[in-house]
C-alpha positions as CSV (number, residue, x, y, z in Angstrom):
1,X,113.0,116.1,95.8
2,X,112.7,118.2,98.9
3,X,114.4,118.2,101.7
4,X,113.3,119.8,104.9
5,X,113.5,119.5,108.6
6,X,110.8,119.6,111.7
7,X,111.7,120.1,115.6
8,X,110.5,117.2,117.6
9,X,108.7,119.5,119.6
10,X,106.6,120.0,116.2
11,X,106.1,116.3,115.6
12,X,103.2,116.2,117.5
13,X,101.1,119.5,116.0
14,X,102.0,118.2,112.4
15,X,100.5,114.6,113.4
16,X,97.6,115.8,114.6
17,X,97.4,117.9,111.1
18,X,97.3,114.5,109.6
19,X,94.9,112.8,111.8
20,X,92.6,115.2,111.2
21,X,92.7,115.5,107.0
22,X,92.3,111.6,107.0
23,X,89.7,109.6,107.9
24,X,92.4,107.1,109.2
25,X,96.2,107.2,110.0
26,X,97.2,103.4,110.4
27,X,100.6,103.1,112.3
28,X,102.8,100.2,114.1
29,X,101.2,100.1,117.7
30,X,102.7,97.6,120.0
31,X,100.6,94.2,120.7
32,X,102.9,92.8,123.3
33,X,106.5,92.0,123.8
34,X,107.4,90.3,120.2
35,X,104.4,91.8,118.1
36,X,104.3,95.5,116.6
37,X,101.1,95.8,114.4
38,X,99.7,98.6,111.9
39,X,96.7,99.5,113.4
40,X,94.7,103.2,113.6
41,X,95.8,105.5,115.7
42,X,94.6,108.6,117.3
43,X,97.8,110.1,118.7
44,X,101.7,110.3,118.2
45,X,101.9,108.8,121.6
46,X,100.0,105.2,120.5
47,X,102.7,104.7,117.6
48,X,105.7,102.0,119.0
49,X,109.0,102.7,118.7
50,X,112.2,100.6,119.4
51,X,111.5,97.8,117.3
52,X,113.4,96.9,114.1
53,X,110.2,95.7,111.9
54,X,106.6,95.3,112.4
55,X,105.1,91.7,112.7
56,X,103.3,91.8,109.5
57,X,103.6,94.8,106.1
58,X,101.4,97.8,105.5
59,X,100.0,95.7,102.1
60,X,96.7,95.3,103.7
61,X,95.9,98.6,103.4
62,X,96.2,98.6,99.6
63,X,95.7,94.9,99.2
64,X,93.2,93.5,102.3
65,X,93.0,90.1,102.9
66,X,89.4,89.8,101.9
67,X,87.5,91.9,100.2
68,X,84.1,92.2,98.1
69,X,84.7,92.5,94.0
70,X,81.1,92.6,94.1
71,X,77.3,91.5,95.5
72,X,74.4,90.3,94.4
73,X,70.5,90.1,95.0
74,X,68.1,87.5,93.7
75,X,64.2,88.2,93.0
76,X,62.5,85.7,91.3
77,X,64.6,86.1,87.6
78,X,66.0,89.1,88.3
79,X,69.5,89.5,89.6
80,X,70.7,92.9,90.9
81,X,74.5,93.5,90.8
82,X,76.0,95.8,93.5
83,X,79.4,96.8,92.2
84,X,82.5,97.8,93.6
85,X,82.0,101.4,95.6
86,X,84.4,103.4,95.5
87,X,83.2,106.2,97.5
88,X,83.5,103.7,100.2
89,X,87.7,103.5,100.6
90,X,88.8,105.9,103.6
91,X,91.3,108.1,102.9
92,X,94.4,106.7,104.8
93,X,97.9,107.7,105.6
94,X,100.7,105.3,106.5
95,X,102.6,106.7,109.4
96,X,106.1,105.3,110.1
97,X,106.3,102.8,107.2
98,X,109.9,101.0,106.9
99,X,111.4,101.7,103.4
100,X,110.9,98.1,102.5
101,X,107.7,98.5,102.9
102,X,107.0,101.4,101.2
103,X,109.0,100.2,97.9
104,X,106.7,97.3,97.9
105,X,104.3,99.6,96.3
106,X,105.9,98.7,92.9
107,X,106.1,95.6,92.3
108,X,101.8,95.5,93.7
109,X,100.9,98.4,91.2
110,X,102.9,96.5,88.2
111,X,100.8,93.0,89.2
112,X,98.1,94.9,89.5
113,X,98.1,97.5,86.7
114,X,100.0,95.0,83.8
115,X,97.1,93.7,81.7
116,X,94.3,95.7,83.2
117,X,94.2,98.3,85.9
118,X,92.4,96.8,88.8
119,X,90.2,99.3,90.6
120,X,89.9,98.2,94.0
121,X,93.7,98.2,94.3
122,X,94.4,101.4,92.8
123,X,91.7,103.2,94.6
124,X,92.8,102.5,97.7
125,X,96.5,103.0,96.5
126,X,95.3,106.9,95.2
127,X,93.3,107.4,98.4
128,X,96.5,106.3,100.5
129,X,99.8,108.6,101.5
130,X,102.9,106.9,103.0
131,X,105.0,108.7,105.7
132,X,108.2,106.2,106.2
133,X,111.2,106.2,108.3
134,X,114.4,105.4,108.4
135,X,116.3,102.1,110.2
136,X,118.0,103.2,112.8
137,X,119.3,99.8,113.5
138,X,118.8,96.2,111.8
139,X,118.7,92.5,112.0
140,X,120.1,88.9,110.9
141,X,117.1,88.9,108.7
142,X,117.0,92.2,106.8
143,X,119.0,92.6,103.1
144,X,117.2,95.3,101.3
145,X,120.6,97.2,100.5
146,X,120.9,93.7,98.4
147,X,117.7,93.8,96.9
148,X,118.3,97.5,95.7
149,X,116.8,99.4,98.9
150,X,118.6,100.7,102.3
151,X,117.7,101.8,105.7
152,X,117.1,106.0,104.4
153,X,115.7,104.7,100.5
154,X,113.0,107.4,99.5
155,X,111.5,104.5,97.3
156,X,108.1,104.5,97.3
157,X,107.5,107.0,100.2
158,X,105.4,110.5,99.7
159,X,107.7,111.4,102.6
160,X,111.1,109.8,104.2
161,X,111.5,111.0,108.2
162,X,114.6,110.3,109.2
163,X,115.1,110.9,113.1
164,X,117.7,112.6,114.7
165,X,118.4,114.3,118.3
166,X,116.8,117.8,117.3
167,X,114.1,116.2,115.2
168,X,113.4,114.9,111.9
169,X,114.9,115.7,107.8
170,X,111.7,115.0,105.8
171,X,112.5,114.5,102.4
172,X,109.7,114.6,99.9
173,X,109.4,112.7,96.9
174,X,106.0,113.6,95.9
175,X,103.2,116.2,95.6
176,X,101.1,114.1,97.9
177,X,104.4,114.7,100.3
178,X,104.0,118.3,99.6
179,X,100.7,118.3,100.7
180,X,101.2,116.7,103.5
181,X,103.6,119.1,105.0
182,X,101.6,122.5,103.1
183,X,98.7,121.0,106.5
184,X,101.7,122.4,108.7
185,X,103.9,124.2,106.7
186,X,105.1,126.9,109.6
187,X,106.1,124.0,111.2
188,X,109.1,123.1,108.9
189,X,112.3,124.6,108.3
190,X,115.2,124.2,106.0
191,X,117.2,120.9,106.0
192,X,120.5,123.1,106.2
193,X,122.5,120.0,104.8
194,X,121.9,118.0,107.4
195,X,123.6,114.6,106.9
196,X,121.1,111.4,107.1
197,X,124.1,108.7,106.7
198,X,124.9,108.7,110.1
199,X,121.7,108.2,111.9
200,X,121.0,105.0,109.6
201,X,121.8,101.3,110.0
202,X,124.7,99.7,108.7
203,X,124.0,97.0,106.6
204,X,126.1,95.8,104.1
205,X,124.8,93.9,100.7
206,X,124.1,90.4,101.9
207,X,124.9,89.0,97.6
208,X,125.2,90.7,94.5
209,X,121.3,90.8,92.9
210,X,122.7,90.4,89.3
211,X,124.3,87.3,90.0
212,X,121.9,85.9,91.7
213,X,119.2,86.5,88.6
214,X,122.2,85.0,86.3
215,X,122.4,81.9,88.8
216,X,119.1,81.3,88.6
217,X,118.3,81.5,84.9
218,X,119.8,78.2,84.5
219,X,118.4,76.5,88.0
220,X,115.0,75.6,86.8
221,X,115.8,71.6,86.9
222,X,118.6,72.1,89.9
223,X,118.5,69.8,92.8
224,X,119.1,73.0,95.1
225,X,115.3,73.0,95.6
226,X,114.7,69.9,96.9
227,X,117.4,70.0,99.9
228,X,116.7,74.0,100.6
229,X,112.5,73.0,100.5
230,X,112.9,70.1,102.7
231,X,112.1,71.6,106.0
232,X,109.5,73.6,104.3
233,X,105.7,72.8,106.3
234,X,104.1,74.6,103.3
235,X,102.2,76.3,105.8
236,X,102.0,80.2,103.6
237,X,103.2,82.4,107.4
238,X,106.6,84.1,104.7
239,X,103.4,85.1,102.1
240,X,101.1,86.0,104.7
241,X,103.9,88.4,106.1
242,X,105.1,89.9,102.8
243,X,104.6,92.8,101.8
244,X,104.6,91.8,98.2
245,X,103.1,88.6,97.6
246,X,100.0,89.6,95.7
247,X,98.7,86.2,95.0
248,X,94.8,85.5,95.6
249,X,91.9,83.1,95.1
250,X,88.6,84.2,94.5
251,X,85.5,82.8,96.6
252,X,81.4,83.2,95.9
253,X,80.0,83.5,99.8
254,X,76.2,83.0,99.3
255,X,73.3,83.3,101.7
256,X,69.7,82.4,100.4
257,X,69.2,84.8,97.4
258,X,71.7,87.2,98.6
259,X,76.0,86.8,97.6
260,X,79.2,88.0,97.3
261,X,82.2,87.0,95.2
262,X,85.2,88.0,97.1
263,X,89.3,88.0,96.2
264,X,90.8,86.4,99.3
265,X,95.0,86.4,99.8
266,X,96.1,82.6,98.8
267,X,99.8,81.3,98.5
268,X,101.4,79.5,95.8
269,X,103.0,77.5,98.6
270,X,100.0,75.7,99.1
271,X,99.5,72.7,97.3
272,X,95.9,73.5,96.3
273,X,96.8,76.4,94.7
274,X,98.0,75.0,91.4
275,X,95.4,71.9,91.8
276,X,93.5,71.3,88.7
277,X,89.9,70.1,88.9
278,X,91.1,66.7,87.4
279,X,93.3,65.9,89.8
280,X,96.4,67.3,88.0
281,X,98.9,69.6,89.7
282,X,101.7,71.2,87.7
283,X,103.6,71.6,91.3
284,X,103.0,68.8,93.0
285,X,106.0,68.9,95.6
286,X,107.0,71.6,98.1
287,X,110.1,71.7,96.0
288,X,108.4,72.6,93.0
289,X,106.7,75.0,94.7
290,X,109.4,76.8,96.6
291,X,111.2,76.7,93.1
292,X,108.8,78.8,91.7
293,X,108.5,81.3,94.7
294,X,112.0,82.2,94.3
295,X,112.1,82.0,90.2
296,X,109.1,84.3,90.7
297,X,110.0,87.2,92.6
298,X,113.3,87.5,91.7
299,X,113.8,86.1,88.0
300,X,110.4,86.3,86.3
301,X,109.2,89.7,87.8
302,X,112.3,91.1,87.0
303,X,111.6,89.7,83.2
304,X,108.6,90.7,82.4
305,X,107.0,93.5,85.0
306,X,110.3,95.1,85.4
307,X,110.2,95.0,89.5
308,X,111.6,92.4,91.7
309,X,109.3,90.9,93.6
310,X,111.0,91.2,97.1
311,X,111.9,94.3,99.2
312,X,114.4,92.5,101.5
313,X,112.2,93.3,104.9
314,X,112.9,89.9,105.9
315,X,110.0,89.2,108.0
316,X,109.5,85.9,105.7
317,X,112.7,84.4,107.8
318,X,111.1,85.9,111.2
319,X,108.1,84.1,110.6
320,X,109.4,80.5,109.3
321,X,108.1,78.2,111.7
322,X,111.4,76.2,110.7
323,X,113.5,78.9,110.5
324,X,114.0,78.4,106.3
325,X,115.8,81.8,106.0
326,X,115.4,83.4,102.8
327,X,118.7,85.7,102.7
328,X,121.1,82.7,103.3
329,X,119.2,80.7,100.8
330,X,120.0,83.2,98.2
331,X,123.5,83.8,99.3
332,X,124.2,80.2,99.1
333,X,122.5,80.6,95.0
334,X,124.3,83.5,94.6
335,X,127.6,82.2,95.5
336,X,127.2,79.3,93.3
337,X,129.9,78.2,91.4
């Protein structure tokens, strides 16, 4: 890794680098009071600051709510198939991704990449380069440092900015990094040691990871889920905010003799989700089903992709509608006696 170190006077010259050897730069931009968005941006004056998390996670850049697998044309008995493009993913940079957000990318490429490699997600994910920061300050809701992350973790991230006074230390994890700072290169200077800690949020480890995973090897049957589900509306806002949840449904949108077949993001909170055509569902309580979004991303991810399947970000517990918050629910299975 490399460190070095850009005047904020500079910030602005580099940026424009950037905006101009991408076809996009997608960056939290400020909706209104409560909402920060990724969205593209122009100039280093459109990106918010002052906020501890956007609303929802960068994953739609790598993983888009809905998108085309393929289409299809029908002429008498012939049917034309119109493949996936890739020529047609923009080449995108990230600007001022939290570090939770930026380690999500590994437990998407190990869903993604573990019995086949799927080539609309890694496309995009080669065409993309991440520029993160640092957390300057937190909230109730965040526990990455428990989850294995922290406010300054490199994880994931071509480049880490951490902000100070004078400027910014940009440490580089990658050649894609490199590259990114070779666009401006006279800009940046030697890091001279300078000390990250201190301009980074405190935030203590919320539970110990390990026993939590050792708690909840033996929970499958445990009444916990029922009395921590029963607020629970089922209504998918914590997997429509996460910046890991990679689960999907796939849809054939037809139109005469024209169609698509597209992958659109589904939950396995919902109760359809698991719905057999007979009438059967495996899950058919919101216990169940809470059960195994918990067993999932933080027992049987960790089993078999090797990745946990949560970055701490916490925006699952912003979003609750009935304020089910995630990071006391797995303190109180952590601390389980």
């Amino acid at each position: 890794m490399k460190t070095l170190f850009i005047r904020k006077e500079n910030i602005p010259a580099w940026f424009s680098a950037l905006r101009a050897a991408h076809d996009r730069i997608l960056a939290p931009v400020r909706k209104n009071e409560r909402v920060v968005e990724f969205a593209p941006v122009d100039t280093l004056d459109q990106v918010a600051s002052d906020y501890v998390q956007t609303t929802r996670s960068a994953k739609e850049a790598l993983f888009p709510r809905t998108e085309v697998l393929f289409s299809y044309r029908k002429e008498g008995r012939e049917v034309e198939v119109e493949d996936f493009d890739p020529s047609g993913v923009p080449n995108t940079l990230l600007w001022q991704v939290r570090p939770c957000d930026a380690a999500s990318v590994f437990p998407l490429d190990a869903v993604f990449n573990w019995d086949y490699r799927d080539k609309l997600y890694n496309t995009r994910r080669e065409r993309t380069a991440i520029v993160a920061v640092s957390c300057a300050k937190a909230d109730g809701a965040c526990f990455c440092t428990a989850v294995g992350g922290g406010p300054g973790s490199t994880a994931g991230s071509d480049i880490l900015l951490t902000y100070t006074p004078e400027g910014a230390i940009a440490e580089l994890s990658t050649e894609k990094g490199e590259r990114l700072v070779a666009l401006s290169q006279a800009l940046f200077e030697p890091s001279d040691g300078k000390d990250k800690e201190k301009y980074l949020a405190p935030l203590p480890a919320a539970f110990d990871r390990e026993q939590l995973r050792a708690r909840l090897e033996g929970m499958f049957d445990s009444p916990v889920w029922k009395q921590q589900s029963e607020r629970c509306l089922g209504c998918g806002a914590c997997a429509y905010v996460c910046p890991t949840c990679s689960c999907f449904d796939i849809q054939d949108r037809s139109a005469g003799q024209t169609g698509q077949r597209l992958r659109c993001w589904d939950s396995c909170g919902f109760a359809l989700f698991t719905q057999h055509t007979s009438g059967h569902n495996p899950r058919p309580t919101q216990a169940t089903r809470w059960r195994q979004r918990l067993l999932h991303k933080f027992s049987y991810m960790p089993q078999r992709l090797k990745a946990l399947g949560c970055t701490g970000c916490g925006r699952c517990s912003r979003a609750c509608p009935v304020d089910m918050n995630l990071k006391d629910h797995l303190v109180s299975i952590a601390d389980t006696k």
